[in-house]
N, C-alpha and C positions, 0 to 999 in steps of 0.2 A: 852544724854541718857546713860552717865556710870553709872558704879556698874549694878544691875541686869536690865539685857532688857527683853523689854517686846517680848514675842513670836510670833513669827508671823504665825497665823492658814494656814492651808493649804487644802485645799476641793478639793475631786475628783472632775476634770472635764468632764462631761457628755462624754461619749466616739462618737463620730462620726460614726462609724461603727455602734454598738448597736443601736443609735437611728435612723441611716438611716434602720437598720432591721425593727425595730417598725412600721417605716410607710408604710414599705413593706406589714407588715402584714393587714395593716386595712383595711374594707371595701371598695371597693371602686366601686361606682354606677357605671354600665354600660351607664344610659345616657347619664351624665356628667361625664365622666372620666379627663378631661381639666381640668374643675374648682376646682372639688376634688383636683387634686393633685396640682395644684398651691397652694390652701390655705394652705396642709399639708407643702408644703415648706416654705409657711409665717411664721407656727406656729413653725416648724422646727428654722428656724433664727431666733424668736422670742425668743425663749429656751436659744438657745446658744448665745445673747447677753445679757437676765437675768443675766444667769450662768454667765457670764465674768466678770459681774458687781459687783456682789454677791463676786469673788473668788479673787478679786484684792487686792494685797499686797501691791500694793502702798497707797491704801486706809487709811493702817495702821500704815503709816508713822508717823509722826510730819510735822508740817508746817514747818520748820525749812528744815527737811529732803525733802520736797517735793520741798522746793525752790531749793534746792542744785542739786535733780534730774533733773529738767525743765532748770538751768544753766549747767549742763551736755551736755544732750539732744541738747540744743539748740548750742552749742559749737562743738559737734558733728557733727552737720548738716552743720556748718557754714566751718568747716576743712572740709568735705566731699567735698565741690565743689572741692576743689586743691587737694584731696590726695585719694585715695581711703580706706575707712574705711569700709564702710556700704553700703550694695545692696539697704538699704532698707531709700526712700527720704523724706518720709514723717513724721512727728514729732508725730502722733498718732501711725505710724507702728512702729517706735521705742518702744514708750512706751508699745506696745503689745509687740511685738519677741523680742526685747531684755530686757526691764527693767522689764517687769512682769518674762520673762523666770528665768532670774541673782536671781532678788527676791525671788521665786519659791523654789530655794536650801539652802535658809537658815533655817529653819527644819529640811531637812535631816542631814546638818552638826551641828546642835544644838543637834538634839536627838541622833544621833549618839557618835558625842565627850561625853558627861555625861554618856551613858548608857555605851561603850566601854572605854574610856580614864580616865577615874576614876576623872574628876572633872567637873567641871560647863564651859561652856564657853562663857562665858562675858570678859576674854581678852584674846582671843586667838593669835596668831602670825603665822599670815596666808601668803601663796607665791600663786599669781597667776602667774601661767607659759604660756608662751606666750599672754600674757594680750590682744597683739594688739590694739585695740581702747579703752580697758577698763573695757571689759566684760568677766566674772562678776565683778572682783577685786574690782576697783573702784565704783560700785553700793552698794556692800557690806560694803564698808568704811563708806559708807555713813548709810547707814542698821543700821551696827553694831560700832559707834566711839568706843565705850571700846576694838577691835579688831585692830592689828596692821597689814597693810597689804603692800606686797612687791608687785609690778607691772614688773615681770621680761618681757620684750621684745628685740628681738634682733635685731631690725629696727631702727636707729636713728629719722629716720620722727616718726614715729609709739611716738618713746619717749618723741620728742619734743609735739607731740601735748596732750600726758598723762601727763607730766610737765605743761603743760599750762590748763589741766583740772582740775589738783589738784589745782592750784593756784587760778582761777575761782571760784571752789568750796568751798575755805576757809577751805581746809581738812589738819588736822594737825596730822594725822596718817598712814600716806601714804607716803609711798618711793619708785619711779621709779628706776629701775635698767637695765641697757643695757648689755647686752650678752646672751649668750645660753646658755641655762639650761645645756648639755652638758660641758662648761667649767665651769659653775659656781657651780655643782655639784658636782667638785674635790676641791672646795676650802673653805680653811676652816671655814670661815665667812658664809658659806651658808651651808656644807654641811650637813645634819642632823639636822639643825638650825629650821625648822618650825615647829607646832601643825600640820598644816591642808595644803594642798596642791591644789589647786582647777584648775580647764582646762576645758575650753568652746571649742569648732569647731577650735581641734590643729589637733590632731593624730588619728588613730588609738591606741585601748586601750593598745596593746601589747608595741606599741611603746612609748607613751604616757608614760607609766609605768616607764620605763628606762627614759626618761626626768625627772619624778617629785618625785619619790620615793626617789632615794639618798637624795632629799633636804628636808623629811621628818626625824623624829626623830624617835626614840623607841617607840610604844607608842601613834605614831600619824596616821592621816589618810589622805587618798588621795582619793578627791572627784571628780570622773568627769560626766561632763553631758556628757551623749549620748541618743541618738532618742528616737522612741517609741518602738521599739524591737532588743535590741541588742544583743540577749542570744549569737548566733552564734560569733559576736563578743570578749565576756569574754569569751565562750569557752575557742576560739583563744588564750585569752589572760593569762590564766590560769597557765599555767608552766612558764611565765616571770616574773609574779607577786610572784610565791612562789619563782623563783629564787633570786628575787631583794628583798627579805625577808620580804613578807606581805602575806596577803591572801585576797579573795573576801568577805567580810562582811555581803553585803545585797545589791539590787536591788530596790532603790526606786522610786516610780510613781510618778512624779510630774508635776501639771498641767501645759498648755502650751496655745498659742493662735498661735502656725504652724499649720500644717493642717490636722495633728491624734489627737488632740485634749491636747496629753500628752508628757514626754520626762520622760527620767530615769538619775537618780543622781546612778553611782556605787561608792559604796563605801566600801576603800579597807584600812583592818588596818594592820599597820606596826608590828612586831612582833620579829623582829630582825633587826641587823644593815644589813645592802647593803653591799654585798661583794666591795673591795674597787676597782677593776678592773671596778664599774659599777659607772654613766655613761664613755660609748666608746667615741672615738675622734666626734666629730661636724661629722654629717649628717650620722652616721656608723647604728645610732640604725634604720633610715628611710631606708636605703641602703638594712639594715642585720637585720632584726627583731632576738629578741630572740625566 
């Protein structure tokens, strides 16, 4: 699927909260209070595995892409017994929390880079920092082939088994890389080097910032998932992000199958180079937050 990709839609997901209000609100017989509210929960879970069905980004894959995910997945599961990857053991619970989640954010980095980054992105040159198992980086490879994407992790096991996923997968845009974003953030091959920056369940945002910014360009952005309310968090993270020379963009809502129903993509554009003092030595930014 190079040259232009096709978009992949993105629908609110029914919020969890609001629709538990709803049921609060409705009548409810006094005789049978039991049976009322049992069915209201049937029609409750009925709703939200419509909606699940309905808002699935895998759905709009390629066959091609669909095999490559389910060879993923399944590779996954199978390195999970020896190594610790993934809480989550089941091959359905994957494909909800983590492959619909990873999916999920290509939208926000698609409307984002065109509308801010002044061009299209159908090849962009993307770093996922602290990759770990491969999420998102390597879902997105698969997403997006006309996208070039770096898999930085700083765990040997963690690499061998993202080496042996790419190779499974037949992905030919995809390069694993071993070390800390902190030393590889001073170097010149990396630093300043990508369009888009991406970071799944690494850091906190403040700190996070200091990881993945240097390795973003003028220009570019830095995308990270966090939960379904993180305002307190950007807060927080607000003077490191204008220090390491970007600023907060926008806050986007994107659907999820955790258990608020959504998660947020912040997304933060670069606007100047990184002072060159930034990133600090290995473990200083977790230690010593800006």
């Amino acid at each position: 699927m190079r040259g232009k990709m096709r978009s992949l839609s993105s629908k609110t997901v029914l919020s969890l909260f609001s629709l538990g209000t709803s049921i609060k609100q409705l009548p409810v017989s006094r005789v049978k209070p039991k049976t009322i509210q049992f069915r209201h929960v049937a029609i409750y879970r009925k709703l939200l595995n419509t909606q699940a069905l309905k808002s699935s980004h895998f759905e709009s894959l390629t066959s091609q892409q669909k095999d490559q995910i389910s060879l993923y997945v399944d590779t996954l599961l199978q390195w999970n017994q020896k190594m610790n990857l993934t809480a989550v053991k089941e091959k359905n619970g994957v494909m909800e929390r983590h492959i619909e989640d990873s999916l999920a954010f290509i939208p926000p980095i698609q409307d984002s880079y065109a509308l801010h980054c002044g061009s299209l992105s159908t090849s962009l040159n993307l770093v996922d920092v602290g990759s770990g198992q491969g999420l998102p980086g390597l879902v997105l490879a698969i997403a997006c082939p006309g996208w070039t994407v770096t898999l930085m992790e700083s765990m040997n096991k963690r690499c061998l088994f993202l080496e042996h996923a790419v190779s499974v997968t037949g992905l030919s845009n995809v390069q694993v890389v071993r070390g800390r974003a902190e030393n590889l953030g001073q170097t010149t091959d990396f630093r300043e080097a990508f369009d888009v920056a991406v970071a799944r369940a690494v850091a906190e945002l403040r700190i996070l910032a200091e990881y993945c910014l240097p390795l973003v360009r003028v220009g570019g952005l830095l995308v990270a998932a966090k939960g379904h309310d993180p305002q307190e968090e950007v807060r927080h993270a607000e003077r490191a992000i204008c220090l390491l020379g970007a600023s907060v963009l926008q806050q986007c809502s994107v659907e999820s199958h955790g258990p608020y129903g959504q998660r947020t993509a912040i997304v933060c554009l670069k606007d100047r180079p990184t002072p060159r003092k930034y990133p600090r030595d290995p473990g200083t930014p977790a230690k010593f937050p800006i």
